[in-house]
Gaussian input, Z-matrix of N, CA and C with variables (Angstrom, degrees):
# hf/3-21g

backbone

0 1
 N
 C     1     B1
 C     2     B2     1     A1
 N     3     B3     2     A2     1     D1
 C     4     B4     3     A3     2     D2
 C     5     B5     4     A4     3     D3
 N     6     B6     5     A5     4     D4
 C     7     B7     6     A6     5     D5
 C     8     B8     7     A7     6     D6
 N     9     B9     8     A8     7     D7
 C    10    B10     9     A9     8     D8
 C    11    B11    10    A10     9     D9
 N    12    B12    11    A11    10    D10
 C    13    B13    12    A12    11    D11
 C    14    B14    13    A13    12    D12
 N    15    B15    14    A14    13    D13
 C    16    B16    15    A15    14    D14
 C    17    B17    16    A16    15    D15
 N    18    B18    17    A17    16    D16
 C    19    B19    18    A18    17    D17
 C    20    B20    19    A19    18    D18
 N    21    B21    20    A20    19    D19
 C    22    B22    21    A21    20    D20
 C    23    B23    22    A22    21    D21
 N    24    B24    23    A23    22    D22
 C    25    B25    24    A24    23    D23
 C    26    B26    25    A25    24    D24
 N    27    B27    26    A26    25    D25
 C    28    B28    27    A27    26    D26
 C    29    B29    28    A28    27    D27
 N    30    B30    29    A29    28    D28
 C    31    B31    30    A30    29    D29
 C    32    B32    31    A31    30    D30
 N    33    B33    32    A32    31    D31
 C    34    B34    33    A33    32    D32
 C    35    B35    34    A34    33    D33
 N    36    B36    35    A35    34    D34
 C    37    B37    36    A36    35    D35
 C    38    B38    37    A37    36    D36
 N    39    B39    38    A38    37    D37
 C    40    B40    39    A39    38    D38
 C    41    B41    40    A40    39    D39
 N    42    B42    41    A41    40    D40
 C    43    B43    42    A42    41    D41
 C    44    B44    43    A43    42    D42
 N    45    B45    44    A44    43    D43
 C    46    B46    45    A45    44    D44
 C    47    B47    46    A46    45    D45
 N    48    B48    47    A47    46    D46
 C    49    B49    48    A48    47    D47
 C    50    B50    49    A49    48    D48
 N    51    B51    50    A50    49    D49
 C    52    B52    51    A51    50    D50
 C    53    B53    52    A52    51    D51
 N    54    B54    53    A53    52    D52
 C    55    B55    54    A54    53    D53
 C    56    B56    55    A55    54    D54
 N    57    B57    56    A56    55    D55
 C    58    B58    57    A57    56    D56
 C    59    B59    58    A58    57    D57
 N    60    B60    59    A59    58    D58
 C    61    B61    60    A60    59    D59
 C    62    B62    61    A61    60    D60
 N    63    B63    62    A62    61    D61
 C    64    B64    63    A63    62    D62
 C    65    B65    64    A64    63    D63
 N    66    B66    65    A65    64    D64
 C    67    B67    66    A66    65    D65
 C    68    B68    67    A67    66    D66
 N    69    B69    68    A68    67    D67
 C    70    B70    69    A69    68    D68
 C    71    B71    70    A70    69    D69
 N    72    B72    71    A71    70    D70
 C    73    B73    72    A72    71    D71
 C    74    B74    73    A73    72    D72
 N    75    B75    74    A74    73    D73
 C    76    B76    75    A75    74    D74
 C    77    B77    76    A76    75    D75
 N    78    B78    77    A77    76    D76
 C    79    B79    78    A78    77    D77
 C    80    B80    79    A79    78    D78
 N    81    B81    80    A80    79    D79
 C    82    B82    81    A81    80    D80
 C    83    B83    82    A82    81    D81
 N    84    B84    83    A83    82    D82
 C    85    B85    84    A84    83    D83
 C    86    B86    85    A85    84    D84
 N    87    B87    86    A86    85    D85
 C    88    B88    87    A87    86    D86
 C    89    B89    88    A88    87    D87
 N    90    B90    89    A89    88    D88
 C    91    B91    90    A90    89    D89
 C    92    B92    91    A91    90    D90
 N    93    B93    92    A92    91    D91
 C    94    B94    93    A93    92    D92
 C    95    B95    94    A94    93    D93
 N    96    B96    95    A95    94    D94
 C    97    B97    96    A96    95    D95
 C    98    B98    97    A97    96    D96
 N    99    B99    98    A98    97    D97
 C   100   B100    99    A99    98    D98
 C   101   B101   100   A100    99    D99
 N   102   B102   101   A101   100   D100
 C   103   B103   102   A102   101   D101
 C   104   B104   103   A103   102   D102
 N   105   B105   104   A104   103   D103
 C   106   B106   105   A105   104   D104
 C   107   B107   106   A106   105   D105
 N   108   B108   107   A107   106   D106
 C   109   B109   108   A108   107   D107
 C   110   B110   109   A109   108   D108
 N   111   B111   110   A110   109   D109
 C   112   B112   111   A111   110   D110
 C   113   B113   112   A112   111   D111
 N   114   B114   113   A113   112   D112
 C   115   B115   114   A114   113   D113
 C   116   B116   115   A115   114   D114
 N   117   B117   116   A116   115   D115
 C   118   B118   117   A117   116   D116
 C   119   B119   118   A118   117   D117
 N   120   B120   119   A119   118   D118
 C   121   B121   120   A120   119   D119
 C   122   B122   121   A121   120   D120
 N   123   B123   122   A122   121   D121
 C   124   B124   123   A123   122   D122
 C   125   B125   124   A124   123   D123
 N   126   B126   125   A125   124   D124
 C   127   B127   126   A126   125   D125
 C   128   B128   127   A127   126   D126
 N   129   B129   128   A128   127   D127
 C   130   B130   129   A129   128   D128
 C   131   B131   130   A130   129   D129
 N   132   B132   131   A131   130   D130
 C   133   B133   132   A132   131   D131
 C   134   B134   133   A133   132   D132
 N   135   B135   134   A134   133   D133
 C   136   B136   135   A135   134   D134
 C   137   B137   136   A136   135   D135
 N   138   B138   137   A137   136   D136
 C   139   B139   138   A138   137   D137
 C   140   B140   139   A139   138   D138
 N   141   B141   140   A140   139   D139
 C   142   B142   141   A141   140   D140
 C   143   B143   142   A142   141   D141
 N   144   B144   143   A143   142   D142
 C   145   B145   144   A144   143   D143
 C   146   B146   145   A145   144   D144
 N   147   B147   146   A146   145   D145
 C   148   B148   147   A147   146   D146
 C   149   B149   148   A148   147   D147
 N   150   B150   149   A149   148   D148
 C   151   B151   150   A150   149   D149
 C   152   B152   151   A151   150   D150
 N   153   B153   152   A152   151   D151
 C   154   B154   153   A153   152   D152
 C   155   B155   154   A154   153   D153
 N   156   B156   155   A155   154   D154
 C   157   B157   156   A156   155   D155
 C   158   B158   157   A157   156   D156
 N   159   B159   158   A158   157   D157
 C   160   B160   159   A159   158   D158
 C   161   B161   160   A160   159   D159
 N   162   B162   161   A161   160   D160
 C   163   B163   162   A162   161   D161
 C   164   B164   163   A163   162   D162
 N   165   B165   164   A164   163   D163
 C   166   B166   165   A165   164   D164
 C   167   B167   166   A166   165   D165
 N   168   B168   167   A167   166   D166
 C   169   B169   168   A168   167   D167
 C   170   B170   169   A169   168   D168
 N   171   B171   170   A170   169   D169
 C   172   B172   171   A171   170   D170
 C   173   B173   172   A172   171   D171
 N   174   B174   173   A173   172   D172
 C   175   B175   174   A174   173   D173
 C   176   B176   175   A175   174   D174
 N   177   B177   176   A176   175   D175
 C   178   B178   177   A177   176   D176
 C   179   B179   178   A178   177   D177
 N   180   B180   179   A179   178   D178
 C   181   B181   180   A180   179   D179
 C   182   B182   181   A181   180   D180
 N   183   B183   182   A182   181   D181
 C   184   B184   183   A183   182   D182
 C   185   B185   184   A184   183   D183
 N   186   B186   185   A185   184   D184
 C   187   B187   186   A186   185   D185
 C   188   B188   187   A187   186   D186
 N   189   B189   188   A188   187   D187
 C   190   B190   189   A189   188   D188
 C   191   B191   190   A190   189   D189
 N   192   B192   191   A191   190   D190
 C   193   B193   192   A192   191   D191
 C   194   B194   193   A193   192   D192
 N   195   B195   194   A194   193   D193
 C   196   B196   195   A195   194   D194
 C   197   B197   196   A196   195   D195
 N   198   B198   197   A197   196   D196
 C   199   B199   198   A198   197   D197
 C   200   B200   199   A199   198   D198
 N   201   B201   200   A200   199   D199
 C   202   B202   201   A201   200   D200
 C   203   B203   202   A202   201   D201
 N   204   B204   203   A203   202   D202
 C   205   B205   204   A204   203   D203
 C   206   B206   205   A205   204   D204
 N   207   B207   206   A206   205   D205
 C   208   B208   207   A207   206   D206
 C   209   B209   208   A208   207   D207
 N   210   B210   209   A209   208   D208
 C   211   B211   210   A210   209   D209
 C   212   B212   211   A211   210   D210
 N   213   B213   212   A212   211   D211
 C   214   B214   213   A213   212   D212
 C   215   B215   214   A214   213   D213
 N   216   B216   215   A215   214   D214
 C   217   B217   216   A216   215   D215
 C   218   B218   217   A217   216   D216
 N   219   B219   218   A218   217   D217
 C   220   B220   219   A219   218   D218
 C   221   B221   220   A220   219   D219
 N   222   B222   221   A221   220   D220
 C   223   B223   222   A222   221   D221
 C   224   B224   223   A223   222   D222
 N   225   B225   224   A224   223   D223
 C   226   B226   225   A225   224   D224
 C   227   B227   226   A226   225   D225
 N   228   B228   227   A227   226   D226
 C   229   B229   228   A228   227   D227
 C   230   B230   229   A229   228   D228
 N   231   B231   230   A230   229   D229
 C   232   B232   231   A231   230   D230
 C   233   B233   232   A232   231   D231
 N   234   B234   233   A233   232   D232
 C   235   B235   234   A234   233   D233
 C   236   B236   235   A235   234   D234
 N   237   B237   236   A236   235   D235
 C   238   B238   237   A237   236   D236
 C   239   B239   238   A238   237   D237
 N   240   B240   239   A239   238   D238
 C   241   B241   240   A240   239   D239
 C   242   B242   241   A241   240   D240
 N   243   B243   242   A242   241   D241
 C   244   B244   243   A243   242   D242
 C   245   B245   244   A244   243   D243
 N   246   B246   245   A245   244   D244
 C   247   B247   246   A246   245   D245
 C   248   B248   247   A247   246   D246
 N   249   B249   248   A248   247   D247
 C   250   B250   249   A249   248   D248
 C   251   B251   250   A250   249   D249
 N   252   B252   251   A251   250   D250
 C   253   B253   252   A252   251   D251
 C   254   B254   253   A253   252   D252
 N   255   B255   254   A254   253   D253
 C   256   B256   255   A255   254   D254
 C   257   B257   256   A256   255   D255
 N   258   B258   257   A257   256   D256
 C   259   B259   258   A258   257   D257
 C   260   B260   259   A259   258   D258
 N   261   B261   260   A260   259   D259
 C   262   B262   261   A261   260   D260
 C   263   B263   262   A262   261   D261
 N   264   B264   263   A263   262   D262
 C   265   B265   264   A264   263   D263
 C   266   B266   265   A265   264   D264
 N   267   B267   266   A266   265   D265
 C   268   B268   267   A267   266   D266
 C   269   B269   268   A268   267   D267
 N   270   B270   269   A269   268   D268
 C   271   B271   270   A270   269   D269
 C   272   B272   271   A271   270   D270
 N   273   B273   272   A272   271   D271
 C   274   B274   273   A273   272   D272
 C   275   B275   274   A274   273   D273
 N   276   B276   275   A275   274   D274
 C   277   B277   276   A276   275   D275
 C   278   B278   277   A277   276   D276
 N   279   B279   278   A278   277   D277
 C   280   B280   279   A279   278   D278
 C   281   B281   280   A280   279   D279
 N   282   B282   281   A281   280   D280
 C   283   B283   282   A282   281   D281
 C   284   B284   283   A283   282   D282
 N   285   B285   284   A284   283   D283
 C   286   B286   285   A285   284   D284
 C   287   B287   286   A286   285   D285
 N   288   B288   287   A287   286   D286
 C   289   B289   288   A288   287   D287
 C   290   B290   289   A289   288   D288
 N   291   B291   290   A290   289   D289
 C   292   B292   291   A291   290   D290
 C   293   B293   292   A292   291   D291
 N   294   B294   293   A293   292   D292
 C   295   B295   294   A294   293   D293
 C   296   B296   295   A295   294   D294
 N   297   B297   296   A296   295   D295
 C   298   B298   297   A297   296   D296
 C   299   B299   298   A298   297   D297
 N   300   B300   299   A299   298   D298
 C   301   B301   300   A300   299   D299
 C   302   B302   301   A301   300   D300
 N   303   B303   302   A302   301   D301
 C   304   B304   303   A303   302   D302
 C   305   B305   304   A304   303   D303
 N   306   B306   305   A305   304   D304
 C   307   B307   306   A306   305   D305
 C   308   B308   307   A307   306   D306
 N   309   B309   308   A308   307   D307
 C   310   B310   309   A309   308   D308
 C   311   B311   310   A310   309   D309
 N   312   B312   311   A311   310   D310
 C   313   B313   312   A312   311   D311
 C   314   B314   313   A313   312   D312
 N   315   B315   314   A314   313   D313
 C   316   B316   315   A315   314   D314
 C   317   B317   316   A316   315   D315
 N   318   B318   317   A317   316   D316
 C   319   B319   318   A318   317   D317
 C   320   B320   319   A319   318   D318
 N   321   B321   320   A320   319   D319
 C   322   B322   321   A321   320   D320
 C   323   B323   322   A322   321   D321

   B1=1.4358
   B2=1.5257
   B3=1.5893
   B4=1.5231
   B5=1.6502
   B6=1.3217
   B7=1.7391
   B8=1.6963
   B9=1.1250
   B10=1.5086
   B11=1.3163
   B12=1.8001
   B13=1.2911
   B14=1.3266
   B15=1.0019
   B16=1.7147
   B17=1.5469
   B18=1.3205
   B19=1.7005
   B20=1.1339
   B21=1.5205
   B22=1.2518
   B23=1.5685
   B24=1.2451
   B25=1.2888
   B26=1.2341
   B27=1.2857
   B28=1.2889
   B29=1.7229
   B30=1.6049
   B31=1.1723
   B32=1.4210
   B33=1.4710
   B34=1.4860
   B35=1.1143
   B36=1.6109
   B37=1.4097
   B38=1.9357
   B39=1.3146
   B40=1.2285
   B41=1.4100
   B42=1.5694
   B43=1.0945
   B44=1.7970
   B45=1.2386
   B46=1.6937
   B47=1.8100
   B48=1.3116
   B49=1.7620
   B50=1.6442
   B51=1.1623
   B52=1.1581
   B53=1.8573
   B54=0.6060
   B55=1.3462
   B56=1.6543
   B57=0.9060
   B58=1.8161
   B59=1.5068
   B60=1.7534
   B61=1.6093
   B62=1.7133
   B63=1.5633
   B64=1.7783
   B65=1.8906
   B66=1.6227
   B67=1.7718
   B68=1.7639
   B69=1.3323
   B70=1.7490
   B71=1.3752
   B72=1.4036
   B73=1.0535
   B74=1.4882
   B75=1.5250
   B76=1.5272
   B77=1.4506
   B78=1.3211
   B79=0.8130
   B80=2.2197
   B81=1.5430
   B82=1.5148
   B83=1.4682
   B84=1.3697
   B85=1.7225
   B86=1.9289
   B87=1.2039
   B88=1.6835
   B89=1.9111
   B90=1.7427
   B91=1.4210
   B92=0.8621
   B93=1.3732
   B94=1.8466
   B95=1.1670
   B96=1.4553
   B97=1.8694
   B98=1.5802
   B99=1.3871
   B100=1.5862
   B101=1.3738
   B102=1.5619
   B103=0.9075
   B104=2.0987
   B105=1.5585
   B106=1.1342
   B107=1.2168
   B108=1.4074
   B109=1.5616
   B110=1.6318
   B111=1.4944
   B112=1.4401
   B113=2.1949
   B114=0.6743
   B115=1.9637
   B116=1.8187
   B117=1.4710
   B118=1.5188
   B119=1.5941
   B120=1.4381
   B121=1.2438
   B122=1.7853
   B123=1.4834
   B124=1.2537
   B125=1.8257
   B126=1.0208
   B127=1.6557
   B128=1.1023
   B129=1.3875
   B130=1.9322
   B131=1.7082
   B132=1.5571
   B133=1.4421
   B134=1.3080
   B135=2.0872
   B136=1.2126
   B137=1.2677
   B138=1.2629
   B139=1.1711
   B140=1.1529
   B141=1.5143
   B142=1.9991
   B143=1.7462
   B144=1.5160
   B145=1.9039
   B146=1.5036
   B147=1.4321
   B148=1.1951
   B149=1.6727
   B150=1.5137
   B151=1.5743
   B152=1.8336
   B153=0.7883
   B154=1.7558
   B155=1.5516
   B156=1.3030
   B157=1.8178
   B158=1.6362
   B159=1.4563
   B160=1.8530
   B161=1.2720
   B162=1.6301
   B163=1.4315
   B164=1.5746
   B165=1.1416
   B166=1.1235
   B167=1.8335
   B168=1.5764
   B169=1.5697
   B170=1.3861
   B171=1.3315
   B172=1.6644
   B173=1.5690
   B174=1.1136
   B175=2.0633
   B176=1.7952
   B177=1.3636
   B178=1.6918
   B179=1.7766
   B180=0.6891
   B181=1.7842
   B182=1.8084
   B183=0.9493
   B184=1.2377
   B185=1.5875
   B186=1.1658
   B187=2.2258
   B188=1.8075
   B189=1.2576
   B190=1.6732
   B191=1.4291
   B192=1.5478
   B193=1.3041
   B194=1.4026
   B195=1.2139
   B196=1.4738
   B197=1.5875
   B198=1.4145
   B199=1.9457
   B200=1.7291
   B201=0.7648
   B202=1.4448
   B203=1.4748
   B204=1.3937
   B205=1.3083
   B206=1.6654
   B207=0.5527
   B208=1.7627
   B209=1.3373
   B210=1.2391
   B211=1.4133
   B212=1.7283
   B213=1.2725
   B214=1.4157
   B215=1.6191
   B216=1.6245
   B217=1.7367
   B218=1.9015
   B219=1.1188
   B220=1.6520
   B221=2.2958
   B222=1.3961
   B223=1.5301
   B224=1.2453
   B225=1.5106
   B226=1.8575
   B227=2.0336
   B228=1.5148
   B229=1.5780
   B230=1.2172
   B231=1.4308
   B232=1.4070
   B233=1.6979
   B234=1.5523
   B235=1.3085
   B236=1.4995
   B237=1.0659
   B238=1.4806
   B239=1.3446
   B240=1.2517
   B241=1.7085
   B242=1.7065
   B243=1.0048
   B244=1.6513
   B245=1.1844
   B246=1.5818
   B247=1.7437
   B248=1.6198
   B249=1.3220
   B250=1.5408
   B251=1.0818
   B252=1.4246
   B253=1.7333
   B254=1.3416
   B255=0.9763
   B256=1.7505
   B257=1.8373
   B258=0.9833
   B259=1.7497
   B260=1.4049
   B261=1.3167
   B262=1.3391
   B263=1.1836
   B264=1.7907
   B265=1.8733
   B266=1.7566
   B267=1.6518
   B268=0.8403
   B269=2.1865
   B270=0.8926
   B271=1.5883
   B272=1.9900
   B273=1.5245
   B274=1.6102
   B275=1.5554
   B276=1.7666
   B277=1.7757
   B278=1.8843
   B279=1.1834
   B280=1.4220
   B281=1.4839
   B282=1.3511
   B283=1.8264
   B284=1.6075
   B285=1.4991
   B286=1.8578
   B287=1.3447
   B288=1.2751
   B289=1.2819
   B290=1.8820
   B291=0.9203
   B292=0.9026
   B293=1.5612
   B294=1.8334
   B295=1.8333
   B296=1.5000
   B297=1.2340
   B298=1.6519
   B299=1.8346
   B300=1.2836
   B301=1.8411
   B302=1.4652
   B303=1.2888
   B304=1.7416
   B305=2.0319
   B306=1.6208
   B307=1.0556
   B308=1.9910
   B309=1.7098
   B310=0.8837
   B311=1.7785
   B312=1.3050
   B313=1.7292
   B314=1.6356
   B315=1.1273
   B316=1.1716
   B317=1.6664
   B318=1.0353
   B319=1.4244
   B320=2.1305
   B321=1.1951
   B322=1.4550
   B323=1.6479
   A1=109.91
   A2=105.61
   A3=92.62
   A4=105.62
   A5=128.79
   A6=123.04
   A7=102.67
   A8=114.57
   A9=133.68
   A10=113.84
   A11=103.15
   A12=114.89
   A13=130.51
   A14=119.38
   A15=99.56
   A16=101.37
   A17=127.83
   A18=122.87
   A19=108.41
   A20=132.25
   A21=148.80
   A22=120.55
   A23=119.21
   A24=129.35
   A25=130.06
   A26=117.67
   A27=115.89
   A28=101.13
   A29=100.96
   A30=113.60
   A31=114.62
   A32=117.53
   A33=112.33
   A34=107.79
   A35=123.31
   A36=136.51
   A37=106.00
   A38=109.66
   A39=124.72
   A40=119.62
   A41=137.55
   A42=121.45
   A43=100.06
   A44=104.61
   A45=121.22
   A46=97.86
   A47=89.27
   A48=100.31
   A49=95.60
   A50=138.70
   A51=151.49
   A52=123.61
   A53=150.87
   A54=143.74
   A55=125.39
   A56=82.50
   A57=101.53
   A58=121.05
   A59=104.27
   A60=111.39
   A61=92.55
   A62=79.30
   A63=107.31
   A64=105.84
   A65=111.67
   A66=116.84
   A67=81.16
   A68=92.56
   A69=108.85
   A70=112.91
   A71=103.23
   A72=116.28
   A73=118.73
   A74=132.31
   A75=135.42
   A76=110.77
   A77=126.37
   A78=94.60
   A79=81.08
   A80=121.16
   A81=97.11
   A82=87.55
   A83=120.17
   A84=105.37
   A85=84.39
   A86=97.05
   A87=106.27
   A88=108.38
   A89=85.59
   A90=82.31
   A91=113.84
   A92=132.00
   A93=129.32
   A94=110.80
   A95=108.76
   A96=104.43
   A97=102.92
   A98=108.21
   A99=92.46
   A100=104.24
   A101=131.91
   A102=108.07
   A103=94.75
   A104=142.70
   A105=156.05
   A106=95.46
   A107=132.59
   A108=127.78
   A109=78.31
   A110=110.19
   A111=107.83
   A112=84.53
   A113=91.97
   A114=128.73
   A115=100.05
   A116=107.71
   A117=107.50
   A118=93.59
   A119=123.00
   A120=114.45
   A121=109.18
   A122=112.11
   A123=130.70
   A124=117.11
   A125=102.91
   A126=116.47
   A127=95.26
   A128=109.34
   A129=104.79
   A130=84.35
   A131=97.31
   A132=128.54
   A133=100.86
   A134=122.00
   A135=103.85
   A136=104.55
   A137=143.31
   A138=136.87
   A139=122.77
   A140=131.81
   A141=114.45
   A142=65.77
   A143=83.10
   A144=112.86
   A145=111.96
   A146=117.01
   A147=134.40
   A148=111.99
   A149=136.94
   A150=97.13
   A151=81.38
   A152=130.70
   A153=123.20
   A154=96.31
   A155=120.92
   A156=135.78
   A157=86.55
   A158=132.25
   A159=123.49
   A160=97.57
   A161=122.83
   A162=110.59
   A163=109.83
   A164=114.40
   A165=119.12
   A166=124.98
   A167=98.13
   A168=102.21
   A169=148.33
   A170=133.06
   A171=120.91
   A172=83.05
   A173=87.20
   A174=108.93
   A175=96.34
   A176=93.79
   A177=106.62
   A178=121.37
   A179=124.06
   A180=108.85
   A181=102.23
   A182=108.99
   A183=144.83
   A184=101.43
   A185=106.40
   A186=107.27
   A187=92.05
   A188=108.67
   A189=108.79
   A190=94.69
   A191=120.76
   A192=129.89
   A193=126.73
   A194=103.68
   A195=127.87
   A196=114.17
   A197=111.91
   A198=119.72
   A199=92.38
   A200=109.60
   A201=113.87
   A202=131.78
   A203=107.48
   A204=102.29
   A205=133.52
   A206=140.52
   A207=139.11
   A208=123.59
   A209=105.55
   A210=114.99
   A211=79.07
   A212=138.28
   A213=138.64
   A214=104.00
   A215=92.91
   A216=88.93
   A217=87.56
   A218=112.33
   A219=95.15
   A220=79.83
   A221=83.55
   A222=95.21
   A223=114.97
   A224=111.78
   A225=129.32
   A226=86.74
   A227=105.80
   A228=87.37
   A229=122.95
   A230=138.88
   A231=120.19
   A232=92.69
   A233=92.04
   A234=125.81
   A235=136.15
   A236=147.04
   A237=125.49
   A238=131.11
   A239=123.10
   A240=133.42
   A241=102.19
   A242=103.35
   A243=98.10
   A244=130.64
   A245=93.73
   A246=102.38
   A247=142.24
   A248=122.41
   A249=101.82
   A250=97.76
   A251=104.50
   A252=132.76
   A253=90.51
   A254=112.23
   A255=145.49
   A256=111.79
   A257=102.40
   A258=114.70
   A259=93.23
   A260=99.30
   A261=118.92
   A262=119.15
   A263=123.11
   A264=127.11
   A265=74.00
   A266=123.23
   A267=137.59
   A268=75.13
   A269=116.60
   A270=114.30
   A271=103.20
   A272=94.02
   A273=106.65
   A274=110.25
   A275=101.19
   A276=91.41
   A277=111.69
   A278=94.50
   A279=112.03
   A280=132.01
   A281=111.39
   A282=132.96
   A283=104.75
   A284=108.40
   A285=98.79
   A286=117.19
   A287=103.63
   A288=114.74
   A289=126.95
   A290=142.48
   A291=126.79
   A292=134.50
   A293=113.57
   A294=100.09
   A295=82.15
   A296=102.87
   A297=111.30
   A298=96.87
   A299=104.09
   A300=111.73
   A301=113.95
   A302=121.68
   A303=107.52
   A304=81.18
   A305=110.31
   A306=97.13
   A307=126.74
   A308=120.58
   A309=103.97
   A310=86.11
   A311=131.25
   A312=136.75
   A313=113.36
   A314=158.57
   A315=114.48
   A316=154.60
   A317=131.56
   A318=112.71
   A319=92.13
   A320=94.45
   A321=119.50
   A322=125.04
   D1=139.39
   D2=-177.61
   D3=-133.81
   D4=132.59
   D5=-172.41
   D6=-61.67
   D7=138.02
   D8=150.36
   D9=-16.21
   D10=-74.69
   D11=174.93
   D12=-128.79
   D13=-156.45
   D14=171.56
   D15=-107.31
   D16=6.69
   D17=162.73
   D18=-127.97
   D19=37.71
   D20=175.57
   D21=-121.14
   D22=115.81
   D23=161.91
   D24=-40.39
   D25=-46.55
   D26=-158.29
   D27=-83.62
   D28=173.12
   D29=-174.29
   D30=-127.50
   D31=163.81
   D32=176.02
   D33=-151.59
   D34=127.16
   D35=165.65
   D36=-16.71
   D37=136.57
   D38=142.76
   D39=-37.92
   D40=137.41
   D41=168.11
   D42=-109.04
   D43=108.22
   D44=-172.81
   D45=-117.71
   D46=125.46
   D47=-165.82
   D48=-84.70
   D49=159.35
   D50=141.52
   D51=-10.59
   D52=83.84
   D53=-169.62
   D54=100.82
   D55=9.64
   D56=-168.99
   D57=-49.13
   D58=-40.14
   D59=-178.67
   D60=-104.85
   D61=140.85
   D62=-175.05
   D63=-105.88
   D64=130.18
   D65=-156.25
   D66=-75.06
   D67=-167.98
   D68=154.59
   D69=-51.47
   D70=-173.63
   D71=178.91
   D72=-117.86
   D73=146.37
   D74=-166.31
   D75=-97.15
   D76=130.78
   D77=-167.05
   D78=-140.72
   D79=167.37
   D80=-164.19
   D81=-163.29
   D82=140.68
   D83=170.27
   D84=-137.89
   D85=127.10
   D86=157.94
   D87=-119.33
   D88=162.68
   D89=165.60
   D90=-175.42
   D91=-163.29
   D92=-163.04
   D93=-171.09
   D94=127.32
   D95=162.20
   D96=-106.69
   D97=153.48
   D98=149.18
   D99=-156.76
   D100=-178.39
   D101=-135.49
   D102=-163.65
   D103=94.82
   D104=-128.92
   D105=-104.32
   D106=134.76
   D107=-163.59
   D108=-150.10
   D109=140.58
   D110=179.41
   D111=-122.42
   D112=123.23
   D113=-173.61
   D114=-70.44
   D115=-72.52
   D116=159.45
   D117=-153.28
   D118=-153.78
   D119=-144.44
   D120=-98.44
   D121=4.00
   D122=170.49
   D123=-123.12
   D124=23.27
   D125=-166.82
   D126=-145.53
   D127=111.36
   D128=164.87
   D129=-134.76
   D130=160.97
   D131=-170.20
   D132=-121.95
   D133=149.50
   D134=166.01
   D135=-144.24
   D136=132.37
   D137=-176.12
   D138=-108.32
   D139=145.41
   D140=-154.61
   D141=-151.10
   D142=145.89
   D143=159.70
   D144=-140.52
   D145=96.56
   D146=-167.55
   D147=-83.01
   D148=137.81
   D149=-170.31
   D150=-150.51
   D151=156.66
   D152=-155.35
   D153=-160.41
   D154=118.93
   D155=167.87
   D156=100.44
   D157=24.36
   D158=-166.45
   D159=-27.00
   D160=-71.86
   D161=-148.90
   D162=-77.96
   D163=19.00
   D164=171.65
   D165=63.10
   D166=22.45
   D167=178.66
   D168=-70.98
   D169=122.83
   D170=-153.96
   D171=-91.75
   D172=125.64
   D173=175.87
   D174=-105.08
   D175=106.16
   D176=178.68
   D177=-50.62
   D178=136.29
   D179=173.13
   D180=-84.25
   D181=-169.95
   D182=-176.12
   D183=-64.81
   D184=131.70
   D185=-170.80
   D186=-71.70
   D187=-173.90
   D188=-171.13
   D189=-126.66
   D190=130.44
   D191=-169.89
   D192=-110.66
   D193=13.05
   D194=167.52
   D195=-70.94
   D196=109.03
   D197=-158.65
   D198=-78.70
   D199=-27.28
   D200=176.08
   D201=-87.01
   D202=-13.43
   D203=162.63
   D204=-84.23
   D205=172.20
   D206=178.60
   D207=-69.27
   D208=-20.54
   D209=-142.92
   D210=-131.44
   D211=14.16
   D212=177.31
   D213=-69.71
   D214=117.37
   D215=161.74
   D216=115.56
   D217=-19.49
   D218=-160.35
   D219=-109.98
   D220=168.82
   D221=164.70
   D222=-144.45
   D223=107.33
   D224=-137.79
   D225=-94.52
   D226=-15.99
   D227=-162.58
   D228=-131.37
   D229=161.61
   D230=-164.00
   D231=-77.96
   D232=158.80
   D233=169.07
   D234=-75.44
   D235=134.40
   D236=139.50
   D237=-117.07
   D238=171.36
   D239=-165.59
   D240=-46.45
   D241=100.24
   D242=173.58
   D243=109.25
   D244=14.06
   D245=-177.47
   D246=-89.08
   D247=-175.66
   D248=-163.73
   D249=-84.98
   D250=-158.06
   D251=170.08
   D252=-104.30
   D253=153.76
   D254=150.63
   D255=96.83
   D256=-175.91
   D257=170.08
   D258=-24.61
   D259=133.42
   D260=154.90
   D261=-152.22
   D262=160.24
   D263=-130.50
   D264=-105.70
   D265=160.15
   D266=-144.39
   D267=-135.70
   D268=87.51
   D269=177.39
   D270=-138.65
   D271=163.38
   D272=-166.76
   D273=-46.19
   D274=-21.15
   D275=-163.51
   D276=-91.16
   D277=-5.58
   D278=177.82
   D279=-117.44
   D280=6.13
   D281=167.79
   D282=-122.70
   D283=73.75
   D284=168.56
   D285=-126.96
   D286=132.17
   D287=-175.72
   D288=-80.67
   D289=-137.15
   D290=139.38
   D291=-63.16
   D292=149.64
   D293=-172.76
   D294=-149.94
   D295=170.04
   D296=-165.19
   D297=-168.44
   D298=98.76
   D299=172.26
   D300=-79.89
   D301=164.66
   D302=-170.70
   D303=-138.15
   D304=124.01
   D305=171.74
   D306=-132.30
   D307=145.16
   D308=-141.27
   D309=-113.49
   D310=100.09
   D311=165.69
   D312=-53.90
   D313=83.04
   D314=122.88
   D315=-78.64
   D316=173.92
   D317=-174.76
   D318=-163.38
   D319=152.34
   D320=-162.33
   D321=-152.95

């Protein structure tokens, strides 16, 4: 709230545009080796180790801006690239930690 004047009472809303406050920041390292094994000269093998979040970082979401909730002001859950403001649901597709697939090619 800001006074009119400086011998004026009254008050007037902030003018705060839409999108104005910026969350943390995301930050993500994946990666992959893999690795071409020729078996005999019509048989090749390929082996991939895929490994995604490596250093294992919790990328915060967006704080929750609801004045009425309890939990206003904190941001309880991970984040991703592009996300909103406020409360957000704490589910498998949005809390991941590190993951690492192991994969086995052949071809003939």
């Amino acid at each position: 709230m800001v006074p009119l004047a400086s011998n004026s009472s009254a008050i007037v809303p902030f003018n705060v545009q839409f999108s104005c406050l910026v969350g943390p920041s995301f930050w993500d390292v994946d990666a992959s080796l893999l690795k071409s094994i020729s078996v005999t000269e019509r048989v090749h093998m390929q082996l991939k180790v895929s490994a995604y979040n490596v250093f294992n970082r919790l990328n915060r979401g967006d704080p929750n801006l609801n004045p009425s909730d309890s939990n206003y002001g904190t941001n309880l859950y991970q984040g991703a690239p592009g996300g909103t403001y406020g409360a957000q649901i704490a589910t498998p597709a949005n809390v991941t930690g590190r993951q690492m697939e192991l994969g086995l090619k052949l071809t003939f």
